[in-house]
VMD Tcl script that builds the backbone (N, CA, C; Angstrom):
set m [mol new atoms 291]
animate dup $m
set s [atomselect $m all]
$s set {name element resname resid chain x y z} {
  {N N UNK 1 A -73.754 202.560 -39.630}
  {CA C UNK 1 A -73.447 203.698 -40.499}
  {C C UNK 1 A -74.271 203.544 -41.776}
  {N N UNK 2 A -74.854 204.899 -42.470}
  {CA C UNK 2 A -75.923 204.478 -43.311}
  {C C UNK 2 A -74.187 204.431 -44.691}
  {N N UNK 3 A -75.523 204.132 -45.753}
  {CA C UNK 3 A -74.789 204.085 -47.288}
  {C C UNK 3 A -74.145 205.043 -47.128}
  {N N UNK 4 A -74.853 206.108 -47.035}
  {CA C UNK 4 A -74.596 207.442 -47.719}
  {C C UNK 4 A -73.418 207.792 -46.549}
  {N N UNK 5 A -73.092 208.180 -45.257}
  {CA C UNK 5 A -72.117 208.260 -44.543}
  {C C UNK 5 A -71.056 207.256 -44.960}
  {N N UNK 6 A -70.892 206.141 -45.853}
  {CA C UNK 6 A -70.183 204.737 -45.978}
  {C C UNK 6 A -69.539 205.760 -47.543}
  {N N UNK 7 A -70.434 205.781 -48.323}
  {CA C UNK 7 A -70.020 206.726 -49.449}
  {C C UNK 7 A -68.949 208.337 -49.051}
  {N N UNK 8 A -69.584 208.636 -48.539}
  {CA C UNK 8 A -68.926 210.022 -48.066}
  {C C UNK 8 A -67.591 209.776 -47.197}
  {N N UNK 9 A -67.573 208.443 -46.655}
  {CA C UNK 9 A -66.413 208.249 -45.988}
  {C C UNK 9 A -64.973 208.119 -46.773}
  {N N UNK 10 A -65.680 207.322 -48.117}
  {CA C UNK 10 A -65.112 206.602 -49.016}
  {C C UNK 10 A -64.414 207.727 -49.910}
  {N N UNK 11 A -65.162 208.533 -50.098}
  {CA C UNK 11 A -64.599 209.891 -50.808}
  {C C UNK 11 A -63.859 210.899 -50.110}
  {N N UNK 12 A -63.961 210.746 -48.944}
  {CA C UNK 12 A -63.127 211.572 -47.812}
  {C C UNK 12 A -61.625 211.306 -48.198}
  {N N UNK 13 A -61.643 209.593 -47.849}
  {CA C UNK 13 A -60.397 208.926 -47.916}
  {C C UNK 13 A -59.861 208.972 -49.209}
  {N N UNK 14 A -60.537 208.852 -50.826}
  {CA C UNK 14 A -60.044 208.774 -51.680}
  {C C UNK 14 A -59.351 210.425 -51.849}
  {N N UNK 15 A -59.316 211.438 -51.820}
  {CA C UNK 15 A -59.693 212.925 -51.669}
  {C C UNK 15 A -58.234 212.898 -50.995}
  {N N UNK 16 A -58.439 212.597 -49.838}
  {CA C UNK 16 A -57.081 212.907 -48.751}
  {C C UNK 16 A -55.679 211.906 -49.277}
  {N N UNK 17 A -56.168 210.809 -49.509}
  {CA C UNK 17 A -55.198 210.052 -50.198}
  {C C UNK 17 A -54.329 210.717 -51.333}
  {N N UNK 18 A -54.938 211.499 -52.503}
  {CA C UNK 18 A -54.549 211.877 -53.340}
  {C C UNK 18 A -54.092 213.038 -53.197}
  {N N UNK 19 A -54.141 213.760 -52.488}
  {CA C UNK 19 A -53.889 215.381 -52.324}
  {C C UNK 19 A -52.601 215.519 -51.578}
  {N N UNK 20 A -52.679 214.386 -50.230}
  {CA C UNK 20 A -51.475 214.207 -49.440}
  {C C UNK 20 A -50.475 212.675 -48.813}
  {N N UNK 21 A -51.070 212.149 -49.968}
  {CA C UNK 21 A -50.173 210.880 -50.050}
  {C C UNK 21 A -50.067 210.249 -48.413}
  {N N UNK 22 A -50.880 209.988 -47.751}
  {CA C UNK 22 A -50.581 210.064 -45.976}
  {C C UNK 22 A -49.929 208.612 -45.943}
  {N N UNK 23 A -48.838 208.278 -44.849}
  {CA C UNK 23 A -48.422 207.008 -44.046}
  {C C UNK 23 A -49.653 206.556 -43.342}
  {N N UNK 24 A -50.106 207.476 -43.033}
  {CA C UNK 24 A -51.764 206.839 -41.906}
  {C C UNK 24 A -52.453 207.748 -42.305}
  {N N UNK 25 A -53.642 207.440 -42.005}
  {CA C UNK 25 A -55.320 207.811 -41.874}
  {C C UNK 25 A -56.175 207.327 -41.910}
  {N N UNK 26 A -56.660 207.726 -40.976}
  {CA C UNK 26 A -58.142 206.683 -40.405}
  {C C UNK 26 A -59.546 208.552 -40.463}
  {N N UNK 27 A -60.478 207.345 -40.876}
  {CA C UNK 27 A -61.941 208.054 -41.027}
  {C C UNK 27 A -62.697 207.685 -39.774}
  {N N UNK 28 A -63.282 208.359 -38.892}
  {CA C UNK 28 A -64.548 208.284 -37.940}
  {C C UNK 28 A -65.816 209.374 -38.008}
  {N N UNK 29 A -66.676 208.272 -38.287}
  {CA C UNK 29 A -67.906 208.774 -38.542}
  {C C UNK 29 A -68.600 208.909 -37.184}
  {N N UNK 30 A -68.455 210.073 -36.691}
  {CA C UNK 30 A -69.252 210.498 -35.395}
  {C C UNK 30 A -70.702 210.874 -35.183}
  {N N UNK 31 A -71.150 210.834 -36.188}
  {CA C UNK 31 A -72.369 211.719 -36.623}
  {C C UNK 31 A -73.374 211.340 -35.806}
  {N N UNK 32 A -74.061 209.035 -34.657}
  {CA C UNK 32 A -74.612 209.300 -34.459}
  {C C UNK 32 A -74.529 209.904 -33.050}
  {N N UNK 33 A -73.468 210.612 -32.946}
  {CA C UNK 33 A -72.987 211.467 -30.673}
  {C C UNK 33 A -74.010 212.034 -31.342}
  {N N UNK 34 A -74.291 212.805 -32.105}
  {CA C UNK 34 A -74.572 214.149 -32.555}
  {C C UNK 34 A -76.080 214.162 -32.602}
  {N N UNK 35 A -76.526 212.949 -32.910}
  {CA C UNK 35 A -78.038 212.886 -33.351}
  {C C UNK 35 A -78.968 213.667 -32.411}
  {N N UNK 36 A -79.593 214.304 -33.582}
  {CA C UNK 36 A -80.967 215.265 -32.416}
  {C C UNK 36 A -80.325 216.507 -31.952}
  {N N UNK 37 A -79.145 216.671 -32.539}
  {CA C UNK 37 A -78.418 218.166 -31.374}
  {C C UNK 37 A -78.403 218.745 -33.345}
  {N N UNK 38 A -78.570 220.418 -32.694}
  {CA C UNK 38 A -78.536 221.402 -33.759}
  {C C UNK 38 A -77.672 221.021 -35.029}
  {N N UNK 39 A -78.324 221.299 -36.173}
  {CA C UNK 39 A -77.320 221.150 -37.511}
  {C C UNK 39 A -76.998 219.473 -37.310}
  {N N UNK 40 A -77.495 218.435 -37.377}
  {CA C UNK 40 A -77.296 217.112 -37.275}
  {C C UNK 40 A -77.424 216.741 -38.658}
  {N N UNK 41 A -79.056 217.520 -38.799}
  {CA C UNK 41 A -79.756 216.855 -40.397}
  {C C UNK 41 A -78.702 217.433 -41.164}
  {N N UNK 42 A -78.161 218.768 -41.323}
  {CA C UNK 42 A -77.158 219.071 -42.467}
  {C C UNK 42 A -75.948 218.751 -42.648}
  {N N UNK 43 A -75.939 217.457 -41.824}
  {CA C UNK 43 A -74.472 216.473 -42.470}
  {C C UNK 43 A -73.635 215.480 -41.436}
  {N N UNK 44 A -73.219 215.000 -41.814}
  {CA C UNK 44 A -72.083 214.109 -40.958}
  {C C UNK 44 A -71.239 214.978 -39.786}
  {N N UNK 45 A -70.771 214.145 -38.904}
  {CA C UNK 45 A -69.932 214.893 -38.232}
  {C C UNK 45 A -68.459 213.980 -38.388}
  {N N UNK 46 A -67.561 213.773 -38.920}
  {CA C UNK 46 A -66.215 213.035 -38.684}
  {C C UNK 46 A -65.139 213.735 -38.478}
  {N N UNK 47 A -64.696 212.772 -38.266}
  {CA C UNK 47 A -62.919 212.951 -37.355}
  {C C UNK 47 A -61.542 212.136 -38.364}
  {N N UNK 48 A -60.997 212.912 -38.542}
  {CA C UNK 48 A -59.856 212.650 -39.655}
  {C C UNK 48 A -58.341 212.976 -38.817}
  {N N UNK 49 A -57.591 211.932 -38.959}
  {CA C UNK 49 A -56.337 211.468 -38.363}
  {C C UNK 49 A -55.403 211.184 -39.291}
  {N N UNK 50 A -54.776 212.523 -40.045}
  {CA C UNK 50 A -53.747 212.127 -40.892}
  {C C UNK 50 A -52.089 212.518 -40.775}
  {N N UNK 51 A -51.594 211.308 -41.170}
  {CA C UNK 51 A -50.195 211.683 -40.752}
  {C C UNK 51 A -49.468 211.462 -42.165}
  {N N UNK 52 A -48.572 212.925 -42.693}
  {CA C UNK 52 A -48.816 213.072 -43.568}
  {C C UNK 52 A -46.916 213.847 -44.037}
  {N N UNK 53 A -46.392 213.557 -45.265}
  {CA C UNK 53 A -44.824 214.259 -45.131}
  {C C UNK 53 A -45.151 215.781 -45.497}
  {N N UNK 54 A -46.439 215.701 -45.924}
  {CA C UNK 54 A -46.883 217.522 -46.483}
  {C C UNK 54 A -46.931 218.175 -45.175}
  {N N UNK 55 A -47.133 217.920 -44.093}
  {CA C UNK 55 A -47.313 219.081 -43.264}
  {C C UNK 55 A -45.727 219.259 -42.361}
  {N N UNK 56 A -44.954 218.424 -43.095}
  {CA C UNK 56 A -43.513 218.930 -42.093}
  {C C UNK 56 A -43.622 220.009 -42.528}
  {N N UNK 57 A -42.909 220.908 -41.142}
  {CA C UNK 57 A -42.953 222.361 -41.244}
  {C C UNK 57 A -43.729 223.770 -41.440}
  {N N UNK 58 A -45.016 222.515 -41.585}
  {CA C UNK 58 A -46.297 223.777 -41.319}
  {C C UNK 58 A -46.638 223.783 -39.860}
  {N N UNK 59 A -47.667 224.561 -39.685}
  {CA C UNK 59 A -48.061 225.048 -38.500}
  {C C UNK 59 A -49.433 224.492 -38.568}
  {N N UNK 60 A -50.319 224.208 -37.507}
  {CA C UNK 60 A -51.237 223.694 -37.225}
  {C C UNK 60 A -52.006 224.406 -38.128}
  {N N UNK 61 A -52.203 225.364 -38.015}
  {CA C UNK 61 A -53.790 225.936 -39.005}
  {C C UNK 61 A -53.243 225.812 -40.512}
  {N N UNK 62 A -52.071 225.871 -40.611}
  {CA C UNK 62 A -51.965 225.280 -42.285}
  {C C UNK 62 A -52.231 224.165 -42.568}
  {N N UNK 63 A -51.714 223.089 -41.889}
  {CA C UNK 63 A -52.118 221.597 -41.636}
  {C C UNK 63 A -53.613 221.659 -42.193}
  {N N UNK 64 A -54.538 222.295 -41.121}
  {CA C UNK 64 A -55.862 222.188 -40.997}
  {C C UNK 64 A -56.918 222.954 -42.899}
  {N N UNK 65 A -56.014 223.772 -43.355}
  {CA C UNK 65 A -56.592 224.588 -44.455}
  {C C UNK 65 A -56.164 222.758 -45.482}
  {N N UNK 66 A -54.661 222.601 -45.374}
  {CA C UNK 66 A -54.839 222.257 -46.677}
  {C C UNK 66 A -55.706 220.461 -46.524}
  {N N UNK 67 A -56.115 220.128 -45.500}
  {CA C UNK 67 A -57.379 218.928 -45.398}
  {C C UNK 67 A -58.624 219.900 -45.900}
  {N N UNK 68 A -58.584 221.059 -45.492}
  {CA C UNK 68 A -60.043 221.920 -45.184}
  {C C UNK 68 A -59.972 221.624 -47.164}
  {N N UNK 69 A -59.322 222.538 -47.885}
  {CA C UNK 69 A -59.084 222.477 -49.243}
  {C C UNK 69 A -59.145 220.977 -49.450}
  {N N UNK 70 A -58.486 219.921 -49.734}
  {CA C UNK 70 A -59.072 218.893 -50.178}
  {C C UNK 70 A -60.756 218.869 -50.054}
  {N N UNK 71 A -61.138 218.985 -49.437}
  {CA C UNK 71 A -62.594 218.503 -49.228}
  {C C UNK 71 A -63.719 219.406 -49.054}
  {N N UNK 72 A -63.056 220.782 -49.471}
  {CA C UNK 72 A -64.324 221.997 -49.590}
  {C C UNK 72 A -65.489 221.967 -49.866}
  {N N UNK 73 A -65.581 220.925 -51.440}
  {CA C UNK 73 A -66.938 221.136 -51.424}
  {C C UNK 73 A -68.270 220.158 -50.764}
  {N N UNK 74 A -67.339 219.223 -50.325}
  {CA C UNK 74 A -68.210 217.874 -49.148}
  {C C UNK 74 A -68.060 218.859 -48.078}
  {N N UNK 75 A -67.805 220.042 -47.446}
  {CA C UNK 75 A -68.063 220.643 -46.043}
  {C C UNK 75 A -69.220 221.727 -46.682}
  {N N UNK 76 A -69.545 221.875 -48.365}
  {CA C UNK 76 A -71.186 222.419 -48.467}
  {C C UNK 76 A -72.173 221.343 -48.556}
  {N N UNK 77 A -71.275 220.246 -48.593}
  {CA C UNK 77 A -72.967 218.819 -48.659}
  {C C UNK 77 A -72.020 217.742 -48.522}
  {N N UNK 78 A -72.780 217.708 -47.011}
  {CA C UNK 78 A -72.482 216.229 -46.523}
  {C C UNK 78 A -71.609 216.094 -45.623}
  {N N UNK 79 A -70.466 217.190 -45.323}
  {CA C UNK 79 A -69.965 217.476 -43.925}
  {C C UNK 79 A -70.624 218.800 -43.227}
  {N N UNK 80 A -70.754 218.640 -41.964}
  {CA C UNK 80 A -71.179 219.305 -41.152}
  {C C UNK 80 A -70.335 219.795 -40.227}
  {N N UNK 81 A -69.815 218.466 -39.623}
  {CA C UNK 81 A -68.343 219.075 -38.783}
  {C C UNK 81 A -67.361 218.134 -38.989}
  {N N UNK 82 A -65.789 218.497 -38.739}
  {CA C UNK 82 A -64.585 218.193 -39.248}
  {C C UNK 82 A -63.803 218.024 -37.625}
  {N N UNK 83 A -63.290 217.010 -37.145}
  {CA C UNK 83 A -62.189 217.117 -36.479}
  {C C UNK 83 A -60.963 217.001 -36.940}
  {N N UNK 84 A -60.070 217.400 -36.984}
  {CA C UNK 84 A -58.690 217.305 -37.757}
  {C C UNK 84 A -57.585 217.047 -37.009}
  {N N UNK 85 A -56.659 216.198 -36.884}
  {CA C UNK 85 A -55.398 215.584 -36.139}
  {C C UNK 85 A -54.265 215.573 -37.207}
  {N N UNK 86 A -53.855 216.573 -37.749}
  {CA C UNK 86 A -52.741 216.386 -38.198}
  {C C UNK 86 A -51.657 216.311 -37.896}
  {N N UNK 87 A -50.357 215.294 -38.521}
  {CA C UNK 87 A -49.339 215.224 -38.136}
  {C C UNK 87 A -47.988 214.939 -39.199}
  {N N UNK 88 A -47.160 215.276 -39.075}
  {CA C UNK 88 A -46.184 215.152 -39.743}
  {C C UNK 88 A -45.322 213.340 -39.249}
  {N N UNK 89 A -44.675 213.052 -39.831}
  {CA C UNK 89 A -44.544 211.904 -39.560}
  {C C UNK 89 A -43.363 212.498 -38.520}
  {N N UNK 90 A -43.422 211.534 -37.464}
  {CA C UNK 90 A -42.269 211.201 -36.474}
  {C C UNK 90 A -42.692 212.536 -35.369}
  {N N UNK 91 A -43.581 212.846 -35.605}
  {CA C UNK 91 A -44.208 213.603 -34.378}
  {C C UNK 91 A -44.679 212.799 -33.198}
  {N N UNK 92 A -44.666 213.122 -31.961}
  {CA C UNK 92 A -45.984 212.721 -31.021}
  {C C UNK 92 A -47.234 212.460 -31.508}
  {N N UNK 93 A -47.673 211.029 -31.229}
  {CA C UNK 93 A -48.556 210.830 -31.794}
  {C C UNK 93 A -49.619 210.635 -32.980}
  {N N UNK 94 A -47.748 211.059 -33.769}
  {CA C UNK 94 A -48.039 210.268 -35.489}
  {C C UNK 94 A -47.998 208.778 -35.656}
  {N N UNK 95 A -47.174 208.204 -34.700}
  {CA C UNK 95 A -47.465 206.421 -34.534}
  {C C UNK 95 A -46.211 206.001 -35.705}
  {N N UNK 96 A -45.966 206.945 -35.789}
  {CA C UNK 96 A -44.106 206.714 -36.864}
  {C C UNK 96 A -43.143 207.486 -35.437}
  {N N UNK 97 A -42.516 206.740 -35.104}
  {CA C UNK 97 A -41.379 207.001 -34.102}
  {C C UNK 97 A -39.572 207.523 -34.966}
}
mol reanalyze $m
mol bondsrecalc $m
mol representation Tube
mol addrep $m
């Protein structure tokens, strides 16, 4: 992973940390699947896994806005693409039972 993906990771996590206080989250930097396929050069591609008490009672695409909002302006420089796994704690596959 270069600096600059190591940096951007780092600010991902500081960003999400603060906005939604998460029990878990993990950062994956996918970017090099991606290498050589369209829109590569204009940014990272990662995958974000947060389990979080803000999204009890939202609905998936709210989940997804308020990560999207934390990190708006890294998806005009330096994200490219976003996978998003949100979860409320004590969901399937929040890893809190």
């Amino acid at each position: 992973m270069s600096a600059a993906a190591v940096s951007l990771s780092a600010d991902i996590e500081a960003r999400l940390r603060a906005a939604l206080a998460p029990t878990e989250l993990s950062i994956r930097d996918d970017s090099a699947q991606h290498a050589g396929h369209a829109g590569a050069r204009e940014g990272g591609h990662f995958h974000v896994a947060v389990v979080s008490d803000r999204f009890t009672g939202l609905q998936r695409l709210a989940r997804h806005r308020l990560v999207y909002h934390c990190l708006s302006d890294l998806m005009q420089r330096g994200i490219h693409a976003l996978a998003i796994d949100a979860r409320a704690p004590g969901e399937p596959g929040s890893g809190q039972a």
